[in-house]
Phi, psi and omega in degrees: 000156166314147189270025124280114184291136173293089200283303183322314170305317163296316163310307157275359136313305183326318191287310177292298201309305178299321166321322168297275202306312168302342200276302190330294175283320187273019154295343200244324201197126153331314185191116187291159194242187160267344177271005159250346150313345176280310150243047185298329175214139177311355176249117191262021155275331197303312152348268168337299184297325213264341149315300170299313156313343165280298166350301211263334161305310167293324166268349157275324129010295194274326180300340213254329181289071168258143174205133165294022195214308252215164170226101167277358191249022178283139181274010148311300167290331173309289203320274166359282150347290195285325162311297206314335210272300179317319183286288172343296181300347178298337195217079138336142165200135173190134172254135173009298191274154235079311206271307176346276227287328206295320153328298196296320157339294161325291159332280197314311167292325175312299178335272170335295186320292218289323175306290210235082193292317191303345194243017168249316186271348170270016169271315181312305162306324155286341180278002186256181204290136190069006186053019174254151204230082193269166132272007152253009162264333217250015148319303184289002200234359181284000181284336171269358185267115165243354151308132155041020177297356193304301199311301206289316181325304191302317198282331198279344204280001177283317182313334179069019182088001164276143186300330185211155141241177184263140188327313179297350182267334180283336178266014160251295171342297202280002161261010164248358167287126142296108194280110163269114175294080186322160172277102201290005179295342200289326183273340166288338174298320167285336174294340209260322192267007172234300177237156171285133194293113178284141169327330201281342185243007172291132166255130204278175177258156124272065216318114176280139171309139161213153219264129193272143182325135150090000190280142166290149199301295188297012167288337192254016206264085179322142163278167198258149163264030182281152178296157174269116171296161202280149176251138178309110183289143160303139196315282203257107181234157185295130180310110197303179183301278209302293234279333161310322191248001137287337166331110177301137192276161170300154187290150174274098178310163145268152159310153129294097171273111170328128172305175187264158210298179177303327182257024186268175169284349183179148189282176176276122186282152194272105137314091137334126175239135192271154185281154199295135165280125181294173201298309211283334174263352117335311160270007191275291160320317181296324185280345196313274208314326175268345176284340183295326182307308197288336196253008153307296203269011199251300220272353154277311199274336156317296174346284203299329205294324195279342161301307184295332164318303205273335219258320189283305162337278190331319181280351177225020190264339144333289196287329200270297169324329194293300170308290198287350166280344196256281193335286180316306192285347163284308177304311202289312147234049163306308221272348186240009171286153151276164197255162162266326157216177208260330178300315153343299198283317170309104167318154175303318185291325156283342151325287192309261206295000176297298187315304191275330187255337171273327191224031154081351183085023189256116180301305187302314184288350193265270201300317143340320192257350161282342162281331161278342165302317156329315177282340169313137183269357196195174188288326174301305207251351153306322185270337162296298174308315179280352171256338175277299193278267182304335181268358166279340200264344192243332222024064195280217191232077185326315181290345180302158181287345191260346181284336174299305166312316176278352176268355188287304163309323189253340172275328188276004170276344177254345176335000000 
């Protein structure tokens, strides 16, 4: 397959395989734990990833307890905290539509790993903390990796005795480390054995020829990439019919005609003759007398028609104005309401392009940032968010249209 993974393709597998795994259990159960979440599906990265998105959901959580009143950061309430915190992960509890999307999320990512493992681990670098690339951030996250688990060890052995570099040298490391890969047939076969596997996502073969008993040797013969010599036009090849009878005729020299000789009795006088009005300005003329006629009398009853024009103009030109003032102000406002939510308001064609130009083409990274935008409480701290976290983390181009269109988007949720 192409080294661009089809995020459409991916996004609906996703959706069916969790939808299948949700109707099966919670046919049975209300709401899932953590330990049944461990073994919920026969492919145990999907498990994992989807631990880990609790994982990560439980320390943004624990991050969200700020107060202008409370000092969270004494290590007493830390130590307190962390019990408190600890307990909390004891008892997983989540119903179906909650637990969903975290699936579908999941997939989609096991999917990237097994496919495109290098474009799942430069997603892995941006989300870590603080944009570093440690052996203490990236330590916690190799328990959820059982794919292509080789890599992040490997990247990490380039620090070298340094404490940190930053996710852009780790994610140039990993395009210039040669990566050994697993072979994804084996995990799409299990993935294959709850929903089948789309064509978009196959990666193709090309089946080598084998030459069948009793077949001829030339049937079977690779071409060479040396060029095929040119074959030679005959020298003189015949002239077609039309470009022979569109043929420019040659220009016509003039003479030099010679003064007159020494011995004439008087020089020769120059006749001037005037030149032929050509044809086309002949008829041109015959027609002269009668088009004045015709536009004499065109050019009064205009008069009149732009009189009646200006007066009928004059009388509507108020009202018309009147619409385009009702127009504008109707565009403005749609394009300046509030929204209620910010995903509602994206269009499919702005999915698609928020997703490839703003967030790397990472569906999961996308859907992840509309959900903490949601949780904003005001436009402000929405706007913080997206200047702290995503424009360092994407490196967009603030001023580009499409990163402007989406902060556009997201200031009318608050409007």
């Amino acid at each position: 397959m192409s080294n661009k993974l089809n995020l459409s393709a991916v996004e609906r597998y996703s959706k069916a395989f969790a939808a299948k795994v949700c109707d099966d259990f919670f046919a049975q159960y209300s709401s899932i734990t953590g330990k049944q979440i461990l073994s919920l599906s026969t492919i145990q990265q999907v498990n994992m990833l989807t631990i880990k998105a609790l994982f990560d959901k439980w320390q943004a959580e624990t991050q969200r307890l700020r107060s202008p009143y409370f000092d969270f950061g004494a290590a007493e309430v830390q130590q307190a905290l962390k019990t408190f915190m600890n307990t909390v992960s004891q008892h997983i509890s989540i119903k179906r539509e909650h637990f969903e999307p975290l699936l579908v999320d999941s997939v989609g990512e096991t999917l990237v790993l097994i496919l495109e493992p290098q474009t799942f681990y430069k997603e892995l670098m941006r989300d870590l903390p603080s944009f570093k690339f440690s052996h203490e951030n990236i330590r916690p996250l190799t328990k959820y990796i059982l794919i292509n688990k080789d890599i992040l060890p490997k990247l990490a052995e380039k620090l070298n005795g340094q404490e940190f570099v930053f996710a852009n040298q780790a994610m140039t490391w990993l395009e210039e480390t040669p990566l050994s890969v697993e072979n994804p047939e084996k995990y799409l076969a299990q993935l294959a054995e709850i929903v089948p596997i789309p064509e978009e996502l196959v990666p193709s073969k090309e089946a080598p020829k084998v030459a069948p008993e009793n077949a001829s040797f030339f049937d079977f013969i690779v071409p060479t990439s040396q060029p095929r010599e040119e074959v030679q036009q005959p020298r003189y090849a015949p002239q077609p019919a039309i470009e022979r009878i569109i043929e420019t005729p040659p220009p016509v020299v003039e003479r030099m005609i010679e003064p007159a000789r020494v011995y004439a009795e008087k020089p020769l006088e120059v006749v001037q003759r005037p030149e032929p009005t050509p044809i086309y300005e002949q008829k041109i003329e015959l027609l002269v007398p009668k088009i004045s006629e015709v536009v004499t009398e065109k050019v009064v009853n205009k008069e009149v028609e732009d009189i009646r024009l200006n007066e009928k103009l004059a009388s509507e030109q108020k009202s018309v104005n009147d619409q385009t003032q009702s127009s504008k102000s109707v565009l403005d406002y749609h394009q300046n309401s509030r929204i209620e939510g910010i995903t509602g308001a994206i269009s499919l064609n702005q999915r698609f392009l928020f997703t490839n130009n703003l967030f790397g083409g990472n569906i999961q990274a996308f859907s992840h940032a509309l959900e903490e935008l949601e949780l904003c409480k005001d436009f402000s701290e929405a706007k913080e968010l997206i200047l702290k976290k995503y424009v360092p983390r994407y490196m967009w181009d603030i001023t580009g249209a499409e990163a402007e269109e989406f902060i556009d988007i997201v200031k009318r949720r608050f409007n």
